[in-house]
C-alpha positions in Angstrom: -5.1 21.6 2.6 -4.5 20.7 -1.0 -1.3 20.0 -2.8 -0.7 23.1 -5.4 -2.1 23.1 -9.0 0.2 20.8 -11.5 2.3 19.6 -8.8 2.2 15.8 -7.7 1.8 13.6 -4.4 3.8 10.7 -5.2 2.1 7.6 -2.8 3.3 3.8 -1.9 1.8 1.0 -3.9 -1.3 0.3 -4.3 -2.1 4.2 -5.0 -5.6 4.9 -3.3 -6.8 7.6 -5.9 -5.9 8.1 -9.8 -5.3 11.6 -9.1 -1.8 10.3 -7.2 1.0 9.1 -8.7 3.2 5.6 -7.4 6.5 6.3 -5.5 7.2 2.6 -6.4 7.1 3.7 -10.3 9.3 6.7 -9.9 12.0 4.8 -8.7 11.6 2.0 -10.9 12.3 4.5 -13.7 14.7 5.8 -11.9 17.0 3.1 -11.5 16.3 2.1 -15.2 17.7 5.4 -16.4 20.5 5.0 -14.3 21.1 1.3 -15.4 21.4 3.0 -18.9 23.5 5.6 -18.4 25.8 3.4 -16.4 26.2 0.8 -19.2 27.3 3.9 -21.6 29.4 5.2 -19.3 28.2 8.0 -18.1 28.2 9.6 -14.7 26.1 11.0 -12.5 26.2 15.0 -11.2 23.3 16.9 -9.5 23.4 20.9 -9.1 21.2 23.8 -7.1 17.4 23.6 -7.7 17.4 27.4 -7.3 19.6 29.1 -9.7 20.2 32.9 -10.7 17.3 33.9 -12.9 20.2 35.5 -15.2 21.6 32.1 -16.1 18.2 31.5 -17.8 17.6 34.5 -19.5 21.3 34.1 -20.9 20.4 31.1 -21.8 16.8 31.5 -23.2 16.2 35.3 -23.4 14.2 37.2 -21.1 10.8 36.1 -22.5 11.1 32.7 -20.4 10.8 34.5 -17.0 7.0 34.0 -17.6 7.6 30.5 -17.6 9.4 30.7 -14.3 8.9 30.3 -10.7 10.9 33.1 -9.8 11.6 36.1 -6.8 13.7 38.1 -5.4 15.0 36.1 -2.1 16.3 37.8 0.7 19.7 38.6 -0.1 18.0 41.1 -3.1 19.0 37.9 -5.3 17.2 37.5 -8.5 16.2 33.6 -8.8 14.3 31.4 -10.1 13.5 27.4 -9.7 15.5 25.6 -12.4 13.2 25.2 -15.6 15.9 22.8 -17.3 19.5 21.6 -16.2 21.1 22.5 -19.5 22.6 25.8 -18.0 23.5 24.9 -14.7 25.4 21.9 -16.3 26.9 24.8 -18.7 28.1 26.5 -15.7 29.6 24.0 -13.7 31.5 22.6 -17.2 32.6 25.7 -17.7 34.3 26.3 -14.1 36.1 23.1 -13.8 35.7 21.8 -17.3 39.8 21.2 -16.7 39.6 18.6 -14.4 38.5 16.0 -16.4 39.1 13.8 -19.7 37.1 14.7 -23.0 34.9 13.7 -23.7 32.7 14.8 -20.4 30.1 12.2 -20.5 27.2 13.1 -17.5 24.1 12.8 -16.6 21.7 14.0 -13.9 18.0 13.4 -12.8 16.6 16.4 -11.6 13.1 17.8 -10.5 12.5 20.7 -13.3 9.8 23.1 -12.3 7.8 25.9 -14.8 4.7 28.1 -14.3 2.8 26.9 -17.2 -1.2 25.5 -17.4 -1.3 21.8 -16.6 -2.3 19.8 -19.5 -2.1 16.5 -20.7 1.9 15.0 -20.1 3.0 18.6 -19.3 2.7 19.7 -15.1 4.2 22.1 -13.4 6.7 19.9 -12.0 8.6 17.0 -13.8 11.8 14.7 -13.1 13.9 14.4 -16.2 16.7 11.8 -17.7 19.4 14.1 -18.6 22.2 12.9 -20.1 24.8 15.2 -22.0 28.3 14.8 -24.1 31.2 17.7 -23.7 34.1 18.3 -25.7 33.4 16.1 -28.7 32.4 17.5 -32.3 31.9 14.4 -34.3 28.9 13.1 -35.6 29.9 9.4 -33.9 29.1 11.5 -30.3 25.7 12.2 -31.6 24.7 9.0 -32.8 26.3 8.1 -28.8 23.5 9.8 -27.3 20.9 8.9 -29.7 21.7 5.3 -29.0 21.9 5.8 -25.0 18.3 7.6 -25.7 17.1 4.7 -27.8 18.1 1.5 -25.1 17.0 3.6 -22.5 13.6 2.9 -23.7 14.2 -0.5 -24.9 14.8 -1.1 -21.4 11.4 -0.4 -19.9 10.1 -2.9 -22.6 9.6 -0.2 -25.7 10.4 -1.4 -29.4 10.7 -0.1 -32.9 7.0 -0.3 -33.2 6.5 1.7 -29.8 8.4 5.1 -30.7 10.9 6.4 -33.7 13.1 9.1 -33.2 12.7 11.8 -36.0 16.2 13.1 -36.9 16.4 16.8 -37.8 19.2 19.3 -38.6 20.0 23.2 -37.7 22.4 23.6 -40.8 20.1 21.7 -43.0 17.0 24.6 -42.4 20.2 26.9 -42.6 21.0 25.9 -45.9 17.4 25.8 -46.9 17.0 29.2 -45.9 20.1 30.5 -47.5 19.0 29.3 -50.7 16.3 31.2 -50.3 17.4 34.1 -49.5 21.1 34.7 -51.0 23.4 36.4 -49.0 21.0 36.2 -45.8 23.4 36.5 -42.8 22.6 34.3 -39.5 20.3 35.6 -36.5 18.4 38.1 -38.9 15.2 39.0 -38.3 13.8 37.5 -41.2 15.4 34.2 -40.5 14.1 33.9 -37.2 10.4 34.4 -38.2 10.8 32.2 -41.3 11.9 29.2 -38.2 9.4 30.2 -36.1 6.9 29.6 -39.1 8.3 26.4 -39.1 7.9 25.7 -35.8 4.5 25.7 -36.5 3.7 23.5 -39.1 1.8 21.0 -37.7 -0.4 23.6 -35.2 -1.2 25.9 -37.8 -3.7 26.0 -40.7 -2.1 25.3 -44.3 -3.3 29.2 -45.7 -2.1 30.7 -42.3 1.5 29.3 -43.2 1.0 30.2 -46.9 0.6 33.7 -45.9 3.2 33.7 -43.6 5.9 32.2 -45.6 5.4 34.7 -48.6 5.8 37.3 -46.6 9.3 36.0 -46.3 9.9 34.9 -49.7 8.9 31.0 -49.5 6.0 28.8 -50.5 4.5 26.3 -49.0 4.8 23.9 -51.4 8.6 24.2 -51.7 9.1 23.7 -48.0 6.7 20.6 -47.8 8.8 19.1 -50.8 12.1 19.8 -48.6 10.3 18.3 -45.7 9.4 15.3 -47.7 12.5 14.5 -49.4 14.5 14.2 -45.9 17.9 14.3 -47.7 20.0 13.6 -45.2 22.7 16.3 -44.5 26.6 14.5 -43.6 26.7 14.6 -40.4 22.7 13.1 -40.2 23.8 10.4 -43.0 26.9 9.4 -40.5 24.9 9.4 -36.9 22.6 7.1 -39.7 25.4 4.7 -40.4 26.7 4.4 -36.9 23.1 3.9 -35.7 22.6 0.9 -38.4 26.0 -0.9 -37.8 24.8 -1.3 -34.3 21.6 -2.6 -35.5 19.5 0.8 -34.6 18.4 1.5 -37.6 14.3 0.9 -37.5 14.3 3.5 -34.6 15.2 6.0 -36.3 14.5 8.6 -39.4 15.2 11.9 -41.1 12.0 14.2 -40.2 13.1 17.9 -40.8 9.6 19.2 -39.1 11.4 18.4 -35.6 12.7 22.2 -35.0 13.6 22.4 -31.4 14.6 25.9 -31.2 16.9 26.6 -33.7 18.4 29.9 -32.2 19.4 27.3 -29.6 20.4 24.5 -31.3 23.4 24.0 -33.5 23.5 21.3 -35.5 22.0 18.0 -35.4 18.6 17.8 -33.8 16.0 15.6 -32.7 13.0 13.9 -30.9 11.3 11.0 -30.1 8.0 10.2 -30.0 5.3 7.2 -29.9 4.2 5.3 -33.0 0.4 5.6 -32.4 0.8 10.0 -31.9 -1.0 9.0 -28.4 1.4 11.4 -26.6 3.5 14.7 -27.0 7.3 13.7 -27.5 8.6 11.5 -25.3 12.6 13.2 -25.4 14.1 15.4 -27.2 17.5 17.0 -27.9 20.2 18.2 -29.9 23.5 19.8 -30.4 24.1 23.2 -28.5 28.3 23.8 -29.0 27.6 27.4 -28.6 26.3 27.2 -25.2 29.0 26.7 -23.1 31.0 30.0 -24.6 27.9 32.2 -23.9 27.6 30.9 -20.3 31.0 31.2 -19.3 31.2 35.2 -21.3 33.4 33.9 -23.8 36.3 32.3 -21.0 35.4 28.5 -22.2 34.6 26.7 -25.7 33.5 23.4 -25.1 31.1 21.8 -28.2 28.1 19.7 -26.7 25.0 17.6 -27.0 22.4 16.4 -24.7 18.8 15.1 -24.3 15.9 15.1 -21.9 13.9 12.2 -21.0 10.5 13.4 -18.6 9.1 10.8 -16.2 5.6 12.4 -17.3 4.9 11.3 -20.7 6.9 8.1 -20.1 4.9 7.1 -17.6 1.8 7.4 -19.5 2.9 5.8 -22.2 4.2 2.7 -20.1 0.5 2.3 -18.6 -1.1 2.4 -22.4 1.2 0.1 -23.6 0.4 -2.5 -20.2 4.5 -2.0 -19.5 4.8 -1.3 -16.1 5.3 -3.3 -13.3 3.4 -4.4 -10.3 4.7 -3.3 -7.0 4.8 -4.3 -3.5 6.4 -4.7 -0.4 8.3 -6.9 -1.5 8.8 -8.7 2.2 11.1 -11.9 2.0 10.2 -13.1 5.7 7.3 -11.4 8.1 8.4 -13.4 11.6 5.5 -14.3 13.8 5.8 -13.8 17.5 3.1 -15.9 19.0 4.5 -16.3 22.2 5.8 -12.8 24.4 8.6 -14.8 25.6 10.1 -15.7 22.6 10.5 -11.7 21.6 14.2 -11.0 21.9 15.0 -14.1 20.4 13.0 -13.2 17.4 14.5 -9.5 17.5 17.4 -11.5 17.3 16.6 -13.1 14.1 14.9 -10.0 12.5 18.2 -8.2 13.1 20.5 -10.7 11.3 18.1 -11.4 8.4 17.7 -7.5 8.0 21.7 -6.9 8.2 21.7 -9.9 5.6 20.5 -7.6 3.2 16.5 -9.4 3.6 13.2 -7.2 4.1 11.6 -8.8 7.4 8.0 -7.3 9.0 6.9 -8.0 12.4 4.0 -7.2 14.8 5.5 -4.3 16.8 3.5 -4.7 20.0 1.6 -8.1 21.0 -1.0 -9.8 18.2 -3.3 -12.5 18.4 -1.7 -15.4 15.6 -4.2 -15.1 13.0 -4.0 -11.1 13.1 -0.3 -11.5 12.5 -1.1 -13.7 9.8 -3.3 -11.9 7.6 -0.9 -9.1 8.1 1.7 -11.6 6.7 -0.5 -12.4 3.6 -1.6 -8.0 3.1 2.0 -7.6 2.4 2.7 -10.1 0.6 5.2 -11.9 2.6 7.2 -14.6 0.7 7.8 -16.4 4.0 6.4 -16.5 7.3 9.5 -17.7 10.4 8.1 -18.3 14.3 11.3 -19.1 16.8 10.6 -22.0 18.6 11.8 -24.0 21.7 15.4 -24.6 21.2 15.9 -21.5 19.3 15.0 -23.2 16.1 12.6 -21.3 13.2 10.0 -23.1 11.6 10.0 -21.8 8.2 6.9 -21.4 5.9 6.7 -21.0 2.1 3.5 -19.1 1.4 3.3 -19.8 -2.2 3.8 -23.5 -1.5 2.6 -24.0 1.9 5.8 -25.8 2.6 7.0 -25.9 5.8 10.7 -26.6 7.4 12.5 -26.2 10.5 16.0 -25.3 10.3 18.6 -23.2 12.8 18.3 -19.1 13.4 21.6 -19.1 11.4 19.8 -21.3 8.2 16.9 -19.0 7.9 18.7 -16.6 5.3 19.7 -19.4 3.2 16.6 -20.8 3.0 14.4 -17.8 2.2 16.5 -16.5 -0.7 15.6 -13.7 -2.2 12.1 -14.7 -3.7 10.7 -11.8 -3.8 13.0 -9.2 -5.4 11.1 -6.1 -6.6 9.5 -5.9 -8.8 7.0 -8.5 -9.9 6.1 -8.3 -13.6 2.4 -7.7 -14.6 0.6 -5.3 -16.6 0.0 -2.4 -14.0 -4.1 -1.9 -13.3 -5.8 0.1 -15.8 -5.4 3.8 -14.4 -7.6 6.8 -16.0 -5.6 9.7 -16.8 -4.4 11.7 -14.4 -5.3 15.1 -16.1 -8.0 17.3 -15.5 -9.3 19.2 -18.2 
């Protein structure tokens, strides 16, 4: 039986096919996204993967049910499989939003799921850095998560001249609008297919916009000079400032084609994305303050910002770029039992060096020496220990080949931890994992 389109197998290092993806990679980003998030202060939550298909469509409208995994489960429940964590976060702000200090400062790292065709750096299934500020309208919280957003993927090796993160505004393409159209009111018609235009720019053919846009009382012209001037609203020019007192400043930039959903978005806006345009955006995010009030029916007003940060395109872009790891075992000690009588003993030792915090293999049943061995050296094993007469453990380096017999109760001290995960090295060269 095979796995389900646009879903993934995630395997143990070394992965045996490129159409698999490394365990040993997903949690090496995942504990780098926590490391992050941690130094920023933030905390960690985690909600339902099924939800009520009505907190999406309150969220998104009901034209994202096509997007969605969703059915009717057997309590005559209408559900779906989360598609983002934005509104479940909403909801459980909005119930207990009380019991804690503002700013609320989270983040999660859930498994996001949406019926859509598989294509390059977009599946089916994805995990995703979410991290989120509540209760905070100042620009300074903004240039907060941009910055979290920003060492996050300094962390994993990424500089200035890897990715940028294009800086956009909701009240800036209001204004533009307004200007445009005097005495246009918010939400009209007009306005929404004058952004949805916009959306476009980059996917659509010049004369196709050209049309489009007179239609609704614009040129082309005019908006590509708007785009091109990037005058930086207030609150962009002050998440600019903060950014380039802490020495930001090269990651970022005003780039008002970023859009992201502007009947969603409130304010400030943006995305980042790699240097070379190998790869879709990498994150992307914005302010929502409005979000929390429609969630809750109008009971709680909480302003708020977030990003998401997908494992997909991150992952591809850390193999281009020759940044991930290598991965293994990572065995400190693989204890040889060459003689049957000597097994408790060496059980013995296994057990304290495990409860010592060290990674210890061992032939399970009776092995000749040299199969034992070469098992030693498949997984890498920093050391090799065999319990000899007198209860004492002849120790073996196998980097250095040097050798030392020392007490059961010396064996720890001596192995160290030499072989902490993970090693660095360029990953091998994987072909993508998409199919056409």
């Amino acid at each position: 039986m095979e796995r389900l389109p646009g879903f993934r197998d995630f395997y143990p290092e070394p992965i045996p096919h490129k159409d698999v993806w490394s365990a040993d990679a997903r949690q090496y980003i995942f504990g780098k996204w926590r490391e992050a998030a941690r130094r920023y202060g933030f905390r960690e939550y985690d909600g339902p993967p099924l939800e009520s298909l009505e907190l999406f469509t309150t969220k998104s409208g009901a034209e994202i049910v096509g997007q969605l995994y969703n059915f009717t489960d057997k309590g005559d429940r209408a559900i779906a499989l989360r598609p983002e964590m934005t509104p479940t976060l909403a909801r459980m702000v909005a119930a207990h939003e009380r019991a804690y200090k503002k700013p609320i400062k989270w983040f999660a790292l859930p498994q996001l799921f949406r019926y859509e065709r598989q294509q390059k750096g977009r599946l089916r299934e994805h995990f995703q850095f979410n991290a989120d500020i509540f209760g905070e309208r100042d620009a300074a919280a903004d240039a907060e998560l941009i910055a979290l957003l920003i060492d996050t993927l300094r962390s994993f090796g990424l500089t200035a001249e890897d990715f940028v993160i294009r800086l956009s505004s909701r009240n800036a393409w209001q204004e533009f609008y307004e200007r445009g159209v005097p005495g246009a009111e918010r939400g009209t018609e007009g306005e929404y297919q004058f952004y949805q235009v916009i959306d476009k720019l980059e996917r659509t053919p010049p004369e196709e916009t050209e049309k489009k846009l007179a239609v609704l009382g614009f040129s082309l012209d005019i908006v590509n000079r708007f785009i091109e001037a990037g005058e930086p609203t207030v609150e962009l020019k002050a998440m600019l400032d903060n950014l380039d007192a802490r020495g930001l400043g090269d990651f970022v930039k005003v780039d008002y084609r970023v859009i992201r959903g502007l009947a969603y978005y409130t304010g400030p806006v943006f995305e980042a994305f790699d240097r070379k345009g190998e790869f879709r955006a990498i994150a992307g995010g914005g302010r929502y303050d409005n979000l929390v009030k429609l969630i809750s029916g109008g009971k709680v007003n909480l302003p708020a910002l977030g990003f998401g940060l997908g494992d997909v395109v991150l992952l591809e872009l850390l193999i281009a770029r020759g940044l991930l790891p290598q991965f293994d075992g990572g065995v400190d000690v693989f204890v040889l039992i060459e003689d049957e009588t000597r097994r408790p003993d060496s059980l013995k030792l296994i057990q304290d060096l495990r409860s010592a915090g060290r990674v210890v293999e061992y032939s399970l049943t009776t092995a000749k020496p040299d199969k034992q061995f070469k098992r030693a050296q498949e997984l890498k094993a920093a050391h090799t220990a065999r319990v000899e007469a007198g209860s004492m453990v002849r120790v073996r380096n196998l980097s250095t080949g040097a050798e030392r017999t020392v007490t059961a109760a010396e064996v720890g001290e001596l192995i160290g931890l030499t072989n902490v995960l993970p090693h660095p090295g360029p990953l091998r060269e994987q072909p993508s994992r998409f199919k056409p």
